[in-house]
MIMARVO-405031 format. One record per residue: residue number from 1; z, x, y of N, C-alpha, C in turn. Coordinates in nm, 3 decimals. Layout:
N
i|n_w|n_u|n_v|ca_w|ca_u|ca_v|c_w|c_u|c_v
NUM|Z|X|Y|Z|X|Y|Z|X|Y
...
***
This chain:
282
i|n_w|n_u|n_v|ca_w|ca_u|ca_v|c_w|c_u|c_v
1|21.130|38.077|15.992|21.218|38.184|15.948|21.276|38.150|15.810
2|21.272|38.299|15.680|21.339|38.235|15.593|21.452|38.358|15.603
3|21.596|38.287|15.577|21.686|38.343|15.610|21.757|38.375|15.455
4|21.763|38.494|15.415|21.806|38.519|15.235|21.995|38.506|15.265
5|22.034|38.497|15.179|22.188|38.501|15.138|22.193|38.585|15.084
6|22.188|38.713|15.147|22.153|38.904|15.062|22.290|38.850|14.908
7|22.369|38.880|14.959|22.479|38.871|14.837|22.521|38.801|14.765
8|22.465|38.682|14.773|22.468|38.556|14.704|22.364|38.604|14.572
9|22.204|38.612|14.657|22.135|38.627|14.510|22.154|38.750|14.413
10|22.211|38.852|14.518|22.256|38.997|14.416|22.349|38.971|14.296
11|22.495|38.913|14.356|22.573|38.883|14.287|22.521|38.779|14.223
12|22.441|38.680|14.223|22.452|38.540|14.115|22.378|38.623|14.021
13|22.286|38.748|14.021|22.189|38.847|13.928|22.304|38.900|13.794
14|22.380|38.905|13.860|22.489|39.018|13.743|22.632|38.870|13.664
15|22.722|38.817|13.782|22.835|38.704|13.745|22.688|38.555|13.657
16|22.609|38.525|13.723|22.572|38.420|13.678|22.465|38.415|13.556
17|22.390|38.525|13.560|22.288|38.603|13.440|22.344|38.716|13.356
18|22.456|38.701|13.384|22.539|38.817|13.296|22.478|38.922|13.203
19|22.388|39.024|13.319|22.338|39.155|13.312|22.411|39.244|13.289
20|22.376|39.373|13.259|22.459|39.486|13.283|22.406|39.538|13.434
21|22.552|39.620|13.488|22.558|39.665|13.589|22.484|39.755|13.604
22|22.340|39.809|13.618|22.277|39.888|13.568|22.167|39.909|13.725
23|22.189|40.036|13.758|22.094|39.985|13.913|21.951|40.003|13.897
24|21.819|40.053|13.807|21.755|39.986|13.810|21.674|39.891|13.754
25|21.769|39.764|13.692|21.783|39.672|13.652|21.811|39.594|13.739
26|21.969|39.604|13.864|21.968|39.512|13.915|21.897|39.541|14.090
27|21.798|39.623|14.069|21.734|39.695|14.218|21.619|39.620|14.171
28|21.592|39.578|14.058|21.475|39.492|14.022|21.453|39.338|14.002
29|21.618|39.311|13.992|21.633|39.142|14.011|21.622|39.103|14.133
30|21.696|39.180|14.210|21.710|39.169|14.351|21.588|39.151|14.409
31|21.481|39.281|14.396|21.382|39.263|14.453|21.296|39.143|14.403
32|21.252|39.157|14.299|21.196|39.035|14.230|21.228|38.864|14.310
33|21.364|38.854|14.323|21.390|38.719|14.381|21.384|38.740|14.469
34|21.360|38.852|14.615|21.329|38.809|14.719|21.137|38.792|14.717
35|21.106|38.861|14.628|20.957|38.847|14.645|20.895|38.720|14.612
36|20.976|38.642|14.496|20.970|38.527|14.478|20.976|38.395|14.577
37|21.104|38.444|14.633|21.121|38.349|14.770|21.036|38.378|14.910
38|20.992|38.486|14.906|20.872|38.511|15.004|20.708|38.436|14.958
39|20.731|38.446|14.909|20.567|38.411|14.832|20.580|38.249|14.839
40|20.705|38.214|14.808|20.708|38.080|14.821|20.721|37.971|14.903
41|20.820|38.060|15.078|20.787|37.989|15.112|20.745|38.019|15.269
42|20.697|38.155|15.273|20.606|38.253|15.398|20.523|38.166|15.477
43|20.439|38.059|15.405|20.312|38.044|15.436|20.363|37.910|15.549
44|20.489|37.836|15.518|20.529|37.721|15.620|20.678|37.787|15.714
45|20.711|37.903|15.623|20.864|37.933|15.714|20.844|38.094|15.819
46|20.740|38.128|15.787|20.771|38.307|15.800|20.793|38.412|15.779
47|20.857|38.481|15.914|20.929|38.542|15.831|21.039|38.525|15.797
48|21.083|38.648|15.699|21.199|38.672|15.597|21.334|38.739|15.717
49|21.407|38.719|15.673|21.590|38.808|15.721|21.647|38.774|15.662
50|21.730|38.867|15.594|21.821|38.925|15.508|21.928|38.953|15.523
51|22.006|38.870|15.556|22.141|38.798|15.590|22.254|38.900|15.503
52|22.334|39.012|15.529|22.430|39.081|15.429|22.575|39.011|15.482
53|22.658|39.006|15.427|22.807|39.017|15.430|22.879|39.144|15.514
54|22.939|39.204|15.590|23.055|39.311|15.610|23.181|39.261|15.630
55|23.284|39.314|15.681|23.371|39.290|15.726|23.417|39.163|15.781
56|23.504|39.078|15.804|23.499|38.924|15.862|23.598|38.919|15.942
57|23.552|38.900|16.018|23.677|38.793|16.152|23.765|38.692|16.057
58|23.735|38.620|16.023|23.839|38.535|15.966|23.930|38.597|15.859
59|23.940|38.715|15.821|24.109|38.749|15.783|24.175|38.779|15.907
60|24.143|38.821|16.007|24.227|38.844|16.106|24.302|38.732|16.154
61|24.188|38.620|16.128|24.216|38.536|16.201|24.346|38.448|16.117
62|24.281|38.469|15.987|24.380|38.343|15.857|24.416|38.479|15.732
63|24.524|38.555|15.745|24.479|38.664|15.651|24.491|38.635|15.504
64|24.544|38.509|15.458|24.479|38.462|15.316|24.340|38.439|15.331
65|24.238|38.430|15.362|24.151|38.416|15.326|24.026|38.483|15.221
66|24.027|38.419|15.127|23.955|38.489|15.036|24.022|38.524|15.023
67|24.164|38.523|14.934|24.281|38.579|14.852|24.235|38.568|14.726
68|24.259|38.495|14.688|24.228|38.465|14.510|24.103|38.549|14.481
69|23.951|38.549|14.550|23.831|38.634|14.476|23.908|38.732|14.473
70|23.975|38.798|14.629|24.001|38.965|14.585|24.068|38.944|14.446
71|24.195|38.891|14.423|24.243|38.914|14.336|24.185|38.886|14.197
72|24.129|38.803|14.212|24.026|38.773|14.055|23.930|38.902|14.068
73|23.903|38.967|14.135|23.832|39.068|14.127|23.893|39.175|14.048
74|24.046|39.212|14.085|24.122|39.336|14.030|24.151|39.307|13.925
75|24.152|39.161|13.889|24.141|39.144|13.743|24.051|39.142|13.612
76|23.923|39.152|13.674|23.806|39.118|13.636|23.779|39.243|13.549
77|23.702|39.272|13.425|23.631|39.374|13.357|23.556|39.434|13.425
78|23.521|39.382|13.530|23.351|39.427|13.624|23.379|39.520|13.712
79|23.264|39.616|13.667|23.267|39.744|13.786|23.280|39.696|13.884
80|23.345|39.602|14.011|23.278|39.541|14.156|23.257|39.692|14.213
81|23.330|39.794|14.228|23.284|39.885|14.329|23.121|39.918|14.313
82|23.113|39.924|14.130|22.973|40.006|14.132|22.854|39.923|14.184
83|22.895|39.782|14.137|22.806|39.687|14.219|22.774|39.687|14.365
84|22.902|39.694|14.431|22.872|39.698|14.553|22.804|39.801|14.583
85|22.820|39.935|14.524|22.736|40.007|14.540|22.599|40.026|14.571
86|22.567|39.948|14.413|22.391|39.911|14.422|22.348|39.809|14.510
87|22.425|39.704|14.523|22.394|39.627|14.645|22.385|39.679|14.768
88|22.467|39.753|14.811|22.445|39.813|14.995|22.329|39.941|14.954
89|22.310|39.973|14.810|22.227|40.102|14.849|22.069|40.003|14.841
90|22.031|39.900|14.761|21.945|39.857|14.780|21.926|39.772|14.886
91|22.057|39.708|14.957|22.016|39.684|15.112|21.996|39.784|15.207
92|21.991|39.888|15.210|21.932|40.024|15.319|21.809|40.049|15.268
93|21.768|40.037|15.121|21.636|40.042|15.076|21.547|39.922|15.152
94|21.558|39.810|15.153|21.500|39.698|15.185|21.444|39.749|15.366
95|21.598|39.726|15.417|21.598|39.744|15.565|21.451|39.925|15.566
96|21.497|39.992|15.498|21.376|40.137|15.546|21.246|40.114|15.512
97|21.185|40.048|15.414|21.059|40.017|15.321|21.003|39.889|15.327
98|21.092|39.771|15.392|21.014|39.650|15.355|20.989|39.578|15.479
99|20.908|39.502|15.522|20.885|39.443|15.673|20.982|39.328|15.726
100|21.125|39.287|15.645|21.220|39.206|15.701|21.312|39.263|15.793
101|21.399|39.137|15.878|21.477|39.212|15.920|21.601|39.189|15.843
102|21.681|39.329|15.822|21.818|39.328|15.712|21.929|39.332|15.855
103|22.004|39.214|15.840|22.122|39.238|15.970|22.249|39.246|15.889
104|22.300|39.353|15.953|22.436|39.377|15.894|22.483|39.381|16.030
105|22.647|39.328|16.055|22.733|39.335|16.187|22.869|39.334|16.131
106|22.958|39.414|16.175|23.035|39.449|16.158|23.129|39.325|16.180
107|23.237|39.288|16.133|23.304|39.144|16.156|23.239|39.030|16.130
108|23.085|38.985|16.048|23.006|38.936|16.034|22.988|38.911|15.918
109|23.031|38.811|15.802|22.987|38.721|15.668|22.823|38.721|15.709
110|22.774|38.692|15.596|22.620|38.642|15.608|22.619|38.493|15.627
111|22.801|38.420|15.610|22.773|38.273|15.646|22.739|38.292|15.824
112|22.836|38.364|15.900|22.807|38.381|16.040|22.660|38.404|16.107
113|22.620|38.504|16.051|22.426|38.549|16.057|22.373|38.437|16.027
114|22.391|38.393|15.877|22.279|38.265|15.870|22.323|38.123|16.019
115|22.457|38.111|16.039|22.482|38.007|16.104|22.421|38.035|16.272
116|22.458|38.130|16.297|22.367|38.216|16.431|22.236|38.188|16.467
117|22.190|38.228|16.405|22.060|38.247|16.375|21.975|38.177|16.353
118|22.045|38.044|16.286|22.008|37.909|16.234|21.992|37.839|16.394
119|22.125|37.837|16.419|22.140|37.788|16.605|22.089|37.762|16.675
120|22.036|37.933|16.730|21.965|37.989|16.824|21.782|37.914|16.776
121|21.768|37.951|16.644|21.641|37.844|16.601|21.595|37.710|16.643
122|21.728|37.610|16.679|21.760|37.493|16.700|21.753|37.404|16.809
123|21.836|37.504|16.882|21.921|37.486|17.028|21.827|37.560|17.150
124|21.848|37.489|17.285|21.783|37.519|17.398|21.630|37.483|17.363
125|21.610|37.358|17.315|21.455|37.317|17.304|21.413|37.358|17.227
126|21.430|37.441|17.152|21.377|37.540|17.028|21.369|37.410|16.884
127|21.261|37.445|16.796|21.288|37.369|16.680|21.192|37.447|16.572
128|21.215|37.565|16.577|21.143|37.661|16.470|21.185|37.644|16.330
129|21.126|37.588|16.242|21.128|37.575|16.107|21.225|37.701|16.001
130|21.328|37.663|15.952|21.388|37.737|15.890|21.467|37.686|15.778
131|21.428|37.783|15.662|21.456|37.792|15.536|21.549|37.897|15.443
132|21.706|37.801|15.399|21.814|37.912|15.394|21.790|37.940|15.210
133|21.805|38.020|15.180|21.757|38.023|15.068|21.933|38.109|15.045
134|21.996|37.997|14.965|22.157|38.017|14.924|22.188|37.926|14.855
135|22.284|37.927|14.772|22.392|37.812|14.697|22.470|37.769|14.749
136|22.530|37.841|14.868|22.669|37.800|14.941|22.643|37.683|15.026
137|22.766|37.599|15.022|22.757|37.416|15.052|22.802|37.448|15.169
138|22.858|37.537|15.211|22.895|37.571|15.393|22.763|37.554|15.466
139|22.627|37.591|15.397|22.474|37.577|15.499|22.483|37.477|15.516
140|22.574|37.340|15.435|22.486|37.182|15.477|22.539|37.154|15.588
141|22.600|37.156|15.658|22.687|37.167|15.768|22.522|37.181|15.888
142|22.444|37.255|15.838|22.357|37.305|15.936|22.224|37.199|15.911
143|22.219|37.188|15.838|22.120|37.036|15.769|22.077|36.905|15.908
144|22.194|36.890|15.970|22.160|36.802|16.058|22.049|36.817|16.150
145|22.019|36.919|16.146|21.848|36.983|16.212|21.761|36.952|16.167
146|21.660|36.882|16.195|21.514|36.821|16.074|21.484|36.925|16.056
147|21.461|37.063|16.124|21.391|37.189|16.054|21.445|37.273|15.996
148|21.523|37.206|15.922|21.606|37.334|15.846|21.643|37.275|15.728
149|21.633|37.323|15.616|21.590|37.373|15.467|21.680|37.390|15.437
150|21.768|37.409|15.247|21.813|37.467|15.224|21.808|37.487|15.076
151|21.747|37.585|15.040|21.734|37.585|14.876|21.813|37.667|14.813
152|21.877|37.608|14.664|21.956|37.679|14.601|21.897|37.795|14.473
153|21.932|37.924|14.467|21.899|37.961|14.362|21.923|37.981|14.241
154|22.061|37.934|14.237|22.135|37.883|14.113|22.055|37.762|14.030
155|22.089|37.647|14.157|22.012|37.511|14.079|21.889|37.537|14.059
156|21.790|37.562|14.174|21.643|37.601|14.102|21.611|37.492|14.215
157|21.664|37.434|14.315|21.655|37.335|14.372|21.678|37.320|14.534
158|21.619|37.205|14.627|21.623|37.202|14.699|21.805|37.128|14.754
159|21.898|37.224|14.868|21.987|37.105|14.828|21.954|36.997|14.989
160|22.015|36.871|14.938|22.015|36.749|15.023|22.158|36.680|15.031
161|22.162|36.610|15.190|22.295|36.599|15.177|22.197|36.444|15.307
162|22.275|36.306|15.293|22.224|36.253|15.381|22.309|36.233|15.515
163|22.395|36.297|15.508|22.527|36.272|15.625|22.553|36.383|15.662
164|22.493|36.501|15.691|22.598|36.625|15.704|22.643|36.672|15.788
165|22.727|36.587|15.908|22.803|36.543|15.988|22.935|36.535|15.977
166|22.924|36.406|15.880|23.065|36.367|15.795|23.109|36.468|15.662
167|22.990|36.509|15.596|23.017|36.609|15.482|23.083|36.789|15.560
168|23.047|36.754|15.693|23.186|36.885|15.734|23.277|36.817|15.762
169|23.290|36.730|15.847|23.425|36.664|15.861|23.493|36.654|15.727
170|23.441|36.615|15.612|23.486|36.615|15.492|23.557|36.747|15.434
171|23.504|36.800|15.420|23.468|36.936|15.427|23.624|37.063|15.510
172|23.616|37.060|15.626|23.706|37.048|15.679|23.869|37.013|15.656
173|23.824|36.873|15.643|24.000|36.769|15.588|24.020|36.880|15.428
174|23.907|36.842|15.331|24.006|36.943|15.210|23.999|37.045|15.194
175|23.925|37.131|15.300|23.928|37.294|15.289|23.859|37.323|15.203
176|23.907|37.456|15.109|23.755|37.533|15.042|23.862|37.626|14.955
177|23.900|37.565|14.814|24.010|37.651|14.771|23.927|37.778|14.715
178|23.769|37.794|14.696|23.707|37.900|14.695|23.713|38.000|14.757
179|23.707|37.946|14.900|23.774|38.079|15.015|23.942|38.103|15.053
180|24.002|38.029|14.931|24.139|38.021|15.011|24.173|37.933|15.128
181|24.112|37.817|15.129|24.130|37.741|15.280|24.199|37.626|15.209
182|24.320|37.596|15.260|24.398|37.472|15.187|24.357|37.378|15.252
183|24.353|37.232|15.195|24.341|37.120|15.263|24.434|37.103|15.404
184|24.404|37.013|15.492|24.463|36.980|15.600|24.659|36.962|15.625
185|24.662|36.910|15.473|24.825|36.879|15.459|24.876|36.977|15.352
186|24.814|37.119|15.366|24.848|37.181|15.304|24.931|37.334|15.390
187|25.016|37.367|15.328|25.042|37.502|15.415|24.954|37.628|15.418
188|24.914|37.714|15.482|24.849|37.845|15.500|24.852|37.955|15.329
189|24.984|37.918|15.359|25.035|37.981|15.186|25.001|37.941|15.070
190|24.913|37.831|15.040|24.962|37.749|14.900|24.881|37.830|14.838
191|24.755|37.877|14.850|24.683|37.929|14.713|24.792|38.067|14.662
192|24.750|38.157|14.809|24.885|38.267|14.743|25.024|38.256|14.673
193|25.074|38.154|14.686|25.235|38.152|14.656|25.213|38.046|14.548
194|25.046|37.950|14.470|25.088|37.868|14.377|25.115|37.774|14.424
195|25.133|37.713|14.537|25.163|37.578|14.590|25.053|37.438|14.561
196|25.109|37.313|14.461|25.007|37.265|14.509|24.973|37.180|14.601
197|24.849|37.127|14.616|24.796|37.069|14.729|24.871|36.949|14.769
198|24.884|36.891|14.916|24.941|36.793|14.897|24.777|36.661|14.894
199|24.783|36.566|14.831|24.681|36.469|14.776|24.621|36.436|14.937
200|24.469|36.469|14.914|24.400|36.387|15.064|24.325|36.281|15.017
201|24.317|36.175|15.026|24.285|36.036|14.972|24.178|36.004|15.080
202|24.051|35.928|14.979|23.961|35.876|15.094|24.016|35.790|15.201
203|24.148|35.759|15.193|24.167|35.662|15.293|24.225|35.688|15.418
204|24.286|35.841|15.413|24.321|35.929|15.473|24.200|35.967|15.574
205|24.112|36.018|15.491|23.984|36.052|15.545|23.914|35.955|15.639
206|23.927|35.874|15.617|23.803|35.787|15.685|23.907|35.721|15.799
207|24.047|35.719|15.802|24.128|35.752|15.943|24.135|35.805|16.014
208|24.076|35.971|15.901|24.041|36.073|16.033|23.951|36.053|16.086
209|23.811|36.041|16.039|23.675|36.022|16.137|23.690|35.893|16.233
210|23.723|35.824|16.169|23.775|35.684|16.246|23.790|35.790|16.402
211|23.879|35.827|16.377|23.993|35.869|16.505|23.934|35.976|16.501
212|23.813|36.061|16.485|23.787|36.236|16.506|23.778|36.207|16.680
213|23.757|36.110|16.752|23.788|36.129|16.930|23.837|36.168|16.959
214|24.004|36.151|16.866|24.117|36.196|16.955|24.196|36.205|16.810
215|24.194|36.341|16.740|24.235|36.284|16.624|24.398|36.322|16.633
216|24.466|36.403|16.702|24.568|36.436|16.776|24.629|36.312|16.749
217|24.557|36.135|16.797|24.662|36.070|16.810|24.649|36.009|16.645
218|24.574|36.076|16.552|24.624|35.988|16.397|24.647|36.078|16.316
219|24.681|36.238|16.370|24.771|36.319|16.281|24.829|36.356|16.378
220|24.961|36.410|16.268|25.090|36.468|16.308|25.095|36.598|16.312
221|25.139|36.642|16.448|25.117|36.784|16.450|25.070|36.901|16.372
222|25.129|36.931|16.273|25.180|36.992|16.163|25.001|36.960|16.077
223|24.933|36.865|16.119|24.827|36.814|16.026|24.715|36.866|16.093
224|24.713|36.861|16.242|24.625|36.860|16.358|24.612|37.022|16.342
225|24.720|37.104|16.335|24.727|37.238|16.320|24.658|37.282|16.205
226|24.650|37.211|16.122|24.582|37.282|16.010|24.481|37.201|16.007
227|24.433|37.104|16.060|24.294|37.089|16.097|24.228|37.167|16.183
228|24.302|37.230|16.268|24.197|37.353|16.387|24.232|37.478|16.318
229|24.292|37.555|16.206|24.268|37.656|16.127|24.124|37.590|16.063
230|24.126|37.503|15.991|24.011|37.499|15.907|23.856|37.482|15.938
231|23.903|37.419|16.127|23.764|37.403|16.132|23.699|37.560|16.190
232|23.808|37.617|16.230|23.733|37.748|16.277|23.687|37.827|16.160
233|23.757|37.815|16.032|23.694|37.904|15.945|23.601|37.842|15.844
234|23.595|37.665|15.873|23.441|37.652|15.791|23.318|37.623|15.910
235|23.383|37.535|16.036|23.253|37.487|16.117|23.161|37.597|16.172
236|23.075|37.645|16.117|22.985|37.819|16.163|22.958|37.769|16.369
237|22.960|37.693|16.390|22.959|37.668|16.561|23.092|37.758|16.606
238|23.212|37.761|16.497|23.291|37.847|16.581|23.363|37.953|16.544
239|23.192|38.041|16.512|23.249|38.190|16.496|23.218|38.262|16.648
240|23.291|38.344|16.678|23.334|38.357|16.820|23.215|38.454|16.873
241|23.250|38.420|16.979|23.071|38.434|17.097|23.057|38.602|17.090
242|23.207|38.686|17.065|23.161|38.824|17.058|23.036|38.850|16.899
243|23.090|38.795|16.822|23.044|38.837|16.714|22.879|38.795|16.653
244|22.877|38.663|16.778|22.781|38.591|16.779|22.641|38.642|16.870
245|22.674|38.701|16.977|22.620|38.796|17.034|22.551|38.928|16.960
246|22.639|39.004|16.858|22.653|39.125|16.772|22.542|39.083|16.704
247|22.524|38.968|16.637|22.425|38.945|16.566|22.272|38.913|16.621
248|22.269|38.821|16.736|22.166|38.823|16.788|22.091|38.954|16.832
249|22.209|38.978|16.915|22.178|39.226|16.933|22.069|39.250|16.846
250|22.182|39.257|16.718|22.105|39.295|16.590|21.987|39.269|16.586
251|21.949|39.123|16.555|21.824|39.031|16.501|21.719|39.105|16.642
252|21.759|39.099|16.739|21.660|39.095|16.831|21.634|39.289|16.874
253|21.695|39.362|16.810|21.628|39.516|16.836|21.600|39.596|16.767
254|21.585|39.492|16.641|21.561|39.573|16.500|21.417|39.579|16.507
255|21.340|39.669|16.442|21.269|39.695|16.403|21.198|39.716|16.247
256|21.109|39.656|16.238|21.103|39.640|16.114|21.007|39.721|16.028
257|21.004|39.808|15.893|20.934|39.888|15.856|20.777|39.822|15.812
258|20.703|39.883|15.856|20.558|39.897|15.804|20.518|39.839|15.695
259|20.454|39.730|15.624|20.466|39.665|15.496|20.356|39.782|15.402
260|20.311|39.903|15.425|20.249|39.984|15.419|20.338|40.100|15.285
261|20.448|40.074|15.328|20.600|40.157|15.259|20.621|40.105|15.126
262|20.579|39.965|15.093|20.651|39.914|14.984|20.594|39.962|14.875
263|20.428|40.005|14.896|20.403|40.050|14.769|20.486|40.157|14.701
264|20.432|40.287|14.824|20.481|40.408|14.756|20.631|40.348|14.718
265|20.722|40.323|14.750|20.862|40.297|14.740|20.841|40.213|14.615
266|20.805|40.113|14.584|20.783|40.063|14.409|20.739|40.148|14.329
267|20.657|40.239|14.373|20.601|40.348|14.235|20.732|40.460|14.239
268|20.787|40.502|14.353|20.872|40.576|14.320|21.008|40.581|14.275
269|21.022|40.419|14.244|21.172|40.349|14.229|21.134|40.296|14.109
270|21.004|40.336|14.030|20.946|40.300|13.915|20.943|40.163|13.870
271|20.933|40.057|13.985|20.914|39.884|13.955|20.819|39.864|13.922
272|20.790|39.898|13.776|20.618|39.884|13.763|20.579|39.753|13.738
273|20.676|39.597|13.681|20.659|39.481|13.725|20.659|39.466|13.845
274|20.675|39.498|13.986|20.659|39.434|14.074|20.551|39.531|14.149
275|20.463|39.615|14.165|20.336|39.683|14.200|20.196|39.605|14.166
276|20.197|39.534|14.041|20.091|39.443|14.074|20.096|39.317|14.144
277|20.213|39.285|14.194|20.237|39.127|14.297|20.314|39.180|14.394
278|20.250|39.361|14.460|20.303|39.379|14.641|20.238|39.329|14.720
279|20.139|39.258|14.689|20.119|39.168|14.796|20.215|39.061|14.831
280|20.286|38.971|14.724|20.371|38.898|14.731|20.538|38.928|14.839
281|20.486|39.034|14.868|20.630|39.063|14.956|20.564|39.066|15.077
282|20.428|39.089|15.141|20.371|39.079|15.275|20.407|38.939|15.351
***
């Protein structure tokens, strides 16, 4: 299975190649890099799924989360609505015309789908070969599986991690000030209110794993508490069994369009670079 990071490669097309917002320009990057990553790596992984973002359980759960993007967003020059636009309209294009499966679930990040999905690949005797094709350092977490992959499309590269065990436990202890997740000795509030961090020192760290048995007895309440906020919103094992279910649903009653569609749909969406390499999307 190769599992895409739908919004990862859309968005790294426009913030990281600094395009114009232009949809068919970016209905052509998009496609282009999934055809790329099909072609490349079909022949040892499979098939393709197309992992989108909606709605997330974890503001309910932590409602700073992901504070700062929104707000760097309302600050930003960038159309985001019109983007999002072209992004969900070329994910309903994909899902009607192309032979993957596109899972969207309501309360469901594409970190949740890929982590699901990854799982279920894994677990109950299973060891089906899978390849996450994303930048985000939350997949290494999933690494500890010999069959599972993870290539970046930023770097151009495969990423590797030789511990990635301890690199969530790590992980974990200082949070993710990207998503708004404060370190362990930090309060819920600090990114919103400007607070800064209080210092987590390797020596700190390696007390915790020391003690991850019972780590209750080498933090102090107040520490332990914001160690079980953080692990629920980075460790993907504990996004909750409703939502986890929602997705499998998904994955398992979808149906997938006819690889028969993609032509006409490239001539009529006028991709006339990508009509001589539709084979490359089979």
């Amino acid at each position: 299975m190769i599992i895409v990071d739908y919004s990862g490669i859309a968005i790294s097309s426009v913030v990281i190649q600094k395009v114009e917002i232009k949809e068919d320009l970016l209905r052509h990057m998009i496609l282009n890099t999934i055809r790329m990553y099909n072609k490349k790596f079909r022949d040892e992984y499979g098939q393709m799924v197309i992992a989108c973002d909606s709605s997330t359980w974890r503001r309910e759960y932590f409602p700073n989360y992901k504070f700062k993007r929104r707000e760097g967003r309302e600050e930003s020059t960038l159309d985001w609505d019109e983007l999002f636009r072209i992004i969900n309209s070329v994910r309903d294009e994909l899902k009607e015309h192309f032979p993957y499966k596109v899972v969207t679930v309501d309360g469901a990040e594409a970190d949740d789908i890929i982590g699901t999905l990854t799982l279920e690949t894994q677990e109950f005797g299973k060891h089906e070969p899978v390849m996450i094709v994303s930048s985000d350092k939350d997949f290494v977490q999933l690494h500890r599986f010999n069959n599972v992959r993870q290539y970046s499309p930023i770097l151009k590269k495969f990423i590797t991690e030789k511990n990635p065990r301890t690199f969530l436990l790590e992980h974990v202890f200082k949070g993710d000030s990207g998503d708004g997740v404060p370190n362990v000795l930090s309060p819920d509030n600090t990114f919103v209110d400007g607070i800064r961090q209080s210092p987590v020192t390797k020596k700190k760290i390696q007390t915790w794993i020391d003690g991850i048995d019972n780590l209750e007895s080498v933090m102090d309440s107040e520490t332990y508490r914001n160690y079980t906020r953080n692990k629920k919103l980075i460790d993907l094992t504990e996004t909750p069994d409703s939502v986890k279910q929602k997705i499998i649903n998904n994955y398992e009653e979808q149906k997938v369009a006819h690889k028969s569609r993609i032509l006409n749909y490239l001539i009529k969406k006028r991709c006339k670079m990508l009509i001589d390499c539709v084979g490359d999307f089979y």
